[in-house]
C-alpha positions in Angstrom: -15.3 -14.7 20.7 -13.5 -11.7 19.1 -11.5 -14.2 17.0 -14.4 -15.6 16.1 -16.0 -12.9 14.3 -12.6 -11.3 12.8 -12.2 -15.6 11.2 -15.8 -15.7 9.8 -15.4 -11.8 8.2 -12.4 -13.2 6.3 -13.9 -16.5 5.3 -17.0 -14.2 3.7 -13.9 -11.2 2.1 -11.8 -14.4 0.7 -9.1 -11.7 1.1 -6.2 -14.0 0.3 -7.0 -15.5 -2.9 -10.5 -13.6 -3.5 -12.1 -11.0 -4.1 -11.9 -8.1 -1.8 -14.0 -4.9 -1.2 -12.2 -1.9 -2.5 -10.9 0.5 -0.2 -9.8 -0.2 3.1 -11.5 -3.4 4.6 -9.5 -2.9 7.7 -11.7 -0.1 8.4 -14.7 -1.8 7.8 -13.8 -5.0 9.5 -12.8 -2.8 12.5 -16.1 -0.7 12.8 -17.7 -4.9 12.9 -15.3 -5.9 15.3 -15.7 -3.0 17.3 -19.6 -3.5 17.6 -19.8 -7.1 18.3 -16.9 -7.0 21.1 -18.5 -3.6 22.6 -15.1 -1.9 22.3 -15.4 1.9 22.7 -14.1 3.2 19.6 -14.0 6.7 20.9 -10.7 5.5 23.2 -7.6 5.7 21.0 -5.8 3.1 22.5 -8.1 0.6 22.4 -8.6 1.8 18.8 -5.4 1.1 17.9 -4.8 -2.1 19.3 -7.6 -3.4 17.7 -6.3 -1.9 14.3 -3.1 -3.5 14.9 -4.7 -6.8 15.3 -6.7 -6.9 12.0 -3.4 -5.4 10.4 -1.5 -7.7 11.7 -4.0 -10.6 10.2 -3.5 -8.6 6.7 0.4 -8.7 7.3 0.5 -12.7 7.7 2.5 -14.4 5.0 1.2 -17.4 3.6 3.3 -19.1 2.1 1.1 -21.7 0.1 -0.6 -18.5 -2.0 3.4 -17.6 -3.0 3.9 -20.9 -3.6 0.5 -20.6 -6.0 0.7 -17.7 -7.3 4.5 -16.5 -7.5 6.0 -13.9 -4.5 4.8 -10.7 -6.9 1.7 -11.8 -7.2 1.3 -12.4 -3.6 3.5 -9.6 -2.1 0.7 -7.4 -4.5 -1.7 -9.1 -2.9 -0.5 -7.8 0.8 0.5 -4.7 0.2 -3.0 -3.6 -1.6 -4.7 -5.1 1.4 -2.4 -3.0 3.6 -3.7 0.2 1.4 -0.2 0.5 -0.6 0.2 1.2 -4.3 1.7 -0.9 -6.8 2.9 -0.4 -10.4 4.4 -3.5 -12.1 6.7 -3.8 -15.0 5.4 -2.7 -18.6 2.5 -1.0 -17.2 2.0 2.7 -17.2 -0.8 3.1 -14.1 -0.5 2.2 -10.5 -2.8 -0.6 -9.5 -4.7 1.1 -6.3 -7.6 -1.7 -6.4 -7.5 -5.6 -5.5 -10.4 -6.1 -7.6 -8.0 -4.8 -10.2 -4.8 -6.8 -10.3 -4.0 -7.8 -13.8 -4.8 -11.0 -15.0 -3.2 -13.8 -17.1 -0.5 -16.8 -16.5 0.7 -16.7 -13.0 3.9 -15.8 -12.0 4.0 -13.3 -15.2 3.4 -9.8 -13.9 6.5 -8.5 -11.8 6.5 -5.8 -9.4 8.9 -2.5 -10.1 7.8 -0.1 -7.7 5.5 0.3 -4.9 4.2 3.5 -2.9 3.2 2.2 0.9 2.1 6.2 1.8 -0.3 5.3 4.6 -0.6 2.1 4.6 -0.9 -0.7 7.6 2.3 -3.0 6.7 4.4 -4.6 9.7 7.6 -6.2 10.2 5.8 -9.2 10.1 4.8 -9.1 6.4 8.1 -7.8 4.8 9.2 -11.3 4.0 6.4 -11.0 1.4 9.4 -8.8 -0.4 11.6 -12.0 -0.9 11.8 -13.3 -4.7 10.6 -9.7 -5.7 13.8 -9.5 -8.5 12.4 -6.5 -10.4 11.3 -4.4 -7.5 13.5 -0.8 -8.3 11.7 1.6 -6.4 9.8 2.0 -2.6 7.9 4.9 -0.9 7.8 4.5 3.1 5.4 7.4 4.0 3.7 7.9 7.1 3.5 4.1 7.7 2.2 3.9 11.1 3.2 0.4 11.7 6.9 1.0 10.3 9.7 0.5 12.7 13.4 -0.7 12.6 12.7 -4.4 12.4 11.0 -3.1 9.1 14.1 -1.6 7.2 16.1 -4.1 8.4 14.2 -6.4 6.8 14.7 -4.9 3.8 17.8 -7.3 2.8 15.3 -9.5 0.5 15.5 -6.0 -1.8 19.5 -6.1 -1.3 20.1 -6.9 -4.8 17.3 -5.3 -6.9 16.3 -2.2 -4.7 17.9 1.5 -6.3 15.4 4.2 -4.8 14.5 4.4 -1.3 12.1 7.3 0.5 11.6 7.0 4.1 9.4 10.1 5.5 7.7 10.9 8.5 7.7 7.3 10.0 7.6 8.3 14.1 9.3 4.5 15.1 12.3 4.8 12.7 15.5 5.6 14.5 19.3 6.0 13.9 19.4 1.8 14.2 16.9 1.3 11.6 18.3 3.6 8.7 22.2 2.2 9.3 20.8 -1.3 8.6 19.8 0.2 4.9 23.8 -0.3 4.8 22.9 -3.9 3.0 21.3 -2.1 0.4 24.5 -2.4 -1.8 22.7 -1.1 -5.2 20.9 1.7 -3.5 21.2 5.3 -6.1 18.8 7.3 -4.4 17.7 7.4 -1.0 15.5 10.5 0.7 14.7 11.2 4.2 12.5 13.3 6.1 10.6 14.3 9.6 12.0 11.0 11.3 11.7 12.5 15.1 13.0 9.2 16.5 16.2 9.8 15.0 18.8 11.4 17.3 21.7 12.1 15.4 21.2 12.4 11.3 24.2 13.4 10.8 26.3 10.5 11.5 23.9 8.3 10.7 23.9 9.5 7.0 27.8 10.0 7.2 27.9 5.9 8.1 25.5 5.7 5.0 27.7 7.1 3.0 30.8 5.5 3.4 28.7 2.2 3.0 27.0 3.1 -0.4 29.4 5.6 -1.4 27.5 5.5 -4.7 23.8 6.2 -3.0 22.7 9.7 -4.0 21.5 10.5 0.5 19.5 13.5 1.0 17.9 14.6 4.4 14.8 17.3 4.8 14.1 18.7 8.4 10.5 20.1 8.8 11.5 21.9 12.1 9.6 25.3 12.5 7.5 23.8 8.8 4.8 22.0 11.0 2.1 22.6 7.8 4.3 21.0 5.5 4.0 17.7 7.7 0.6 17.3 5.8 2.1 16.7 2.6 2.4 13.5 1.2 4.7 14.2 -2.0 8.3 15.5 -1.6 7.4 17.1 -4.7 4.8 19.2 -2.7 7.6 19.3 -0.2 9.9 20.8 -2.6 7.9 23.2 -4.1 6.6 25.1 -1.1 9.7 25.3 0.5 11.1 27.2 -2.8 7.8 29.7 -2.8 8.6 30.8 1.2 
């Protein structure tokens, strides 16, 4: 029955190749799906599991729309469903909206950078990343969903990928940032409030030797608990620099 419901919402959003409410339809689709299954939202882990399986429908990769519409177009597609920001090549403004993607011949608008602070995306939608040749720059910030299996999928960026930010994702661990080893043009790469990650220090000395060029940095927020709020390291920066 639940299946049911979450099937028919999508048919009505056209989320793949559609247009899609602004703003966070996972939120709205999971107040609906909440109400017709008579799942207490108050109980956080039943809230959860139900947002991971509407994220996880978001996440899918379907590979007839890349084949349509070119992997930037579609990869834009998933990650603005998943709440992420994008920002493609010769344009000055981040696209925050669906509704908004910019128009003309297909395959013609290519992804440089994308900010996923907050967002929904899984392991199971990085292949979405594959074909991306222009894609320079990524922000992995508070992503609840991000674990391991995520960075290590980050191989389809191997060749184009130069600035990396990993921050406060509770599931990434010592295992996850050594595979970023593969990351062979990596210049920049920023880390901070990781508590699954045991011993930093060796993992960024491995990091090192691997991408001797890669520019590593690592921030601990122990004893800063407020500073966990903020989202930009620029924020981060500048109120450590005025205690």
């Amino acid at each position: 029955m639940n299946g049911c419901i979450v099937k028919g919402i999508l048919r009505k959003s056209n989320y793949c190749g559609g247009v899609v409410p602004s703003g966070r339809l996972a939120t709205s689709l999971t107040t609906v799906f909440a109400s017709k299954s008579h799942v207490p939202v108050s109980n956080h882990i039943q809230r959860r599991n139900l947002f991971g399986i509407l994220n996880a429908i978001f996440n899918r990769v379907d590979y007839g729309r890349i084949s349509d519409v070119g992997p930037d177009r579609a990869a834009a597609e998933w990650l603005l469903r998943c709440g992420a920001h994008v920002k493609f090549k010769d344009f000055q403004k981040w696209n925050e909206d669906y509704n908004m993607l910019p128009t003309g011949p297909i395959k013609k608008h290519k992804i440089e950078a994308v900010d996923a602070t907050d967002s929904s995306i899984m392991h199971i939608g990085f292949p979405h990343f594959e074909g991306l040749e222009h894609l320079r720059s990524l922000k992995l910030h508070h992503c609840t969903y991000l674990t391991d299996e995520c960075l290590a999928s980050l191989h389809y960026l191997k060749d184009t990928l130069e600035d990396l930010q990993v921050t406060s994702c509770g599931d990434v661990s010592d295992q996850g940032l050594l595979s970023l080893q593969q990351l062979h043009k990596l210049q920049t790469l920023f880390l901070c409030d990781l508590p699954a990650v045991k011993d930093i220090e060796s993992t960024m000395n491995s990091l090192r030797m691997a991408i001797p060029q890669c520019e590593i940095s690592y921030l601990s927020l122990e004893g800063l608990k407020d500073l966990k709020k903020l989202k930009d390291v620029k924020d981060i920066l500048s109120n450590l620099t005025n205690k």
